[in-house]
N, C-alpha and C positions, 0 to 999 in steps of 0.2 A: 121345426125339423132341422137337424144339424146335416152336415154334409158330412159325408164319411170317405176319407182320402180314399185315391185308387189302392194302395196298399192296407187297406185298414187291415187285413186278415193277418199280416207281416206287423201289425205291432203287439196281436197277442206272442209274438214268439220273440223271445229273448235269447240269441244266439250267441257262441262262441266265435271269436273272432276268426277261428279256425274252417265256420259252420256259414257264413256271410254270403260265400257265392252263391248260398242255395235262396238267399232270396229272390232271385232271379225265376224261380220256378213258378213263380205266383202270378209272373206277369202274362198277359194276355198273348196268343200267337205263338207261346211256348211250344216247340215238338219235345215230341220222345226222346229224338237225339241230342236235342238241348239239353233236356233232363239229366241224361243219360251222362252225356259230357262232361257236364258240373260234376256228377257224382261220383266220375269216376277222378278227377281232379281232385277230388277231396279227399278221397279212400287210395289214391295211389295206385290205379288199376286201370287197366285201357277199358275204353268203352263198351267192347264186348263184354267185356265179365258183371256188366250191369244185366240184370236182369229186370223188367218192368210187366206187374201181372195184373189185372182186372178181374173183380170176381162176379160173373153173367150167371144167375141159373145155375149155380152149382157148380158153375167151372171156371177154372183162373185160365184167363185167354191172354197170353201177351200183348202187350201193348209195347215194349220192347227187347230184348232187339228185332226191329223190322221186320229179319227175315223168317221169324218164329210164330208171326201172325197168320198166317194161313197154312201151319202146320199142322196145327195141331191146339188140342187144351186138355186143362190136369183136372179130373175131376176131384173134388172135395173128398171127395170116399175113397181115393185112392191113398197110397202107402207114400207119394212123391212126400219129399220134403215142404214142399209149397205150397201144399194141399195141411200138412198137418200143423205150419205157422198157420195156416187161416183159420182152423179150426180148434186151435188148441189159443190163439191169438196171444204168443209168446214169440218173444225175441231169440234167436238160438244163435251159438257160433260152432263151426265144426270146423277144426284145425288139423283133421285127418278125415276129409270129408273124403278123400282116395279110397277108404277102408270101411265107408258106409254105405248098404246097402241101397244100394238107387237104381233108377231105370238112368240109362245114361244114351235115352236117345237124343235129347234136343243138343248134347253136346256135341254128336255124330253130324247136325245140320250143317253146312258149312253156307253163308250167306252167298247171292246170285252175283255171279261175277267178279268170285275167289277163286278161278279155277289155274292151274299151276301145272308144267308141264310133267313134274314129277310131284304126284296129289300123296302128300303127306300127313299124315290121320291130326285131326286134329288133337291140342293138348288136354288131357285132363283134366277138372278141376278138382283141386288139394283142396284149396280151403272155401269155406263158404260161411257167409250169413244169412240168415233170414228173418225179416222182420216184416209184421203184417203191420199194413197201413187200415187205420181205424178212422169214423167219421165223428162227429162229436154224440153221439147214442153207443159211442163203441161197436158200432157191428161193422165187421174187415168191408172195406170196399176193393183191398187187392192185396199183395204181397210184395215187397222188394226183396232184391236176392243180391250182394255183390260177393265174387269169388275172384279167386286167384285161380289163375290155371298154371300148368306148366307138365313135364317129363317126371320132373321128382320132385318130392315134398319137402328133400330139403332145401330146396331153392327158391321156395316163396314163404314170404312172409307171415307170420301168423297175423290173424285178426287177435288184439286187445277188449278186454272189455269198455275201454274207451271209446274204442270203434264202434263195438255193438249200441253202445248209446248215443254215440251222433249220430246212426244209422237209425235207430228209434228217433230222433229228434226229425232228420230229414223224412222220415215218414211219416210225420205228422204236417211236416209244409207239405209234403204229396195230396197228403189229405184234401185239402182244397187248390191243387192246382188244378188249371185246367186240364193239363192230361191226364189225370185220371177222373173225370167228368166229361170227356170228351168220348164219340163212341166210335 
């Protein structure tokens, strides 16, 4: 019997030097916000605009950001974006996601202990990706989502298709992190 390093799952992935920090996500004791962190590190986006989803029974439950975990979850059969990456288990990028029909409640949540004495709505999100995180049988075990928000859409960046494919690369380390194995 051979020993298999703590990282063995980290040598089937061959990363881009650009793509490294995400090895970190494999390690044991990892949170959400860690996750979440790296990834927004990577993609050039505050941590908010990470989204992290698990899919229970039919439904993608947040497992990030934090405060979207006891709001609420997206049914599969619904028209949400996140719902139709899990089920259709395609990579998308939408660089006028402002002018795509959505339900745009979870944007409206504002996390506990963001309160301001002049409460200013929060920003839109312009651009967005979605990429379903797949198990090695290929059946989605969740969704990742990173977005750009802001006022106007000419002031954030578009997502590349470059992007879109390290975001499929980092959703397959998701694959077997502990946070999205964790309940």
């Amino acid at each position: 019997m051979t020993h298999k390093p703590e990282n063995a799952a980290l040598d089937e992935f061959i990363l881009p030097e650009n793509l490294l920090p995400l090895g970190s996500v494999l390690s044991e004791g990892v949170t959400p916000l860690d996750v979440s962190m790296v990834l927004a590190t990577v993609f050039r986006v505050q941590y908010a605009e990470v989204a992290l989803l698990r899919l229970e029974g039919g439904l993608l439950k947040f497992v990030f950001p934090e405060h979207l975990r006891t709001t609420g979850a997206i049914p599969i059969s619904s028209k949400a974006v996140a719902a139709h990456t899990a089920l259709s288990k395609k990579a998308e990028i939408f660089n006028n996601f402002a002018r795509v029909k959505h339900a745009s409640i979870f944007e409206t949540i504002k996390p506990v202990g963001e309160e301001t004495e002049v409460p200013a709505p929060p920003s839109p999100i312009q651009k967005l990706m979605s990429v379903p995180i797949l198990d090695q049988q290929l059946a989605v075990i969740g969704v990742i989502q990173i977005s750009r928000k802001g006022l106007d859409p000419r002031f954030t960046q578009d997502f590349s298709r470059e992007d879109l494919h390290d975001l499929e690369l980092a959703a397959g380390l998701l694959a077997v992190s502990p946070v999205m194995r964790a309940s």
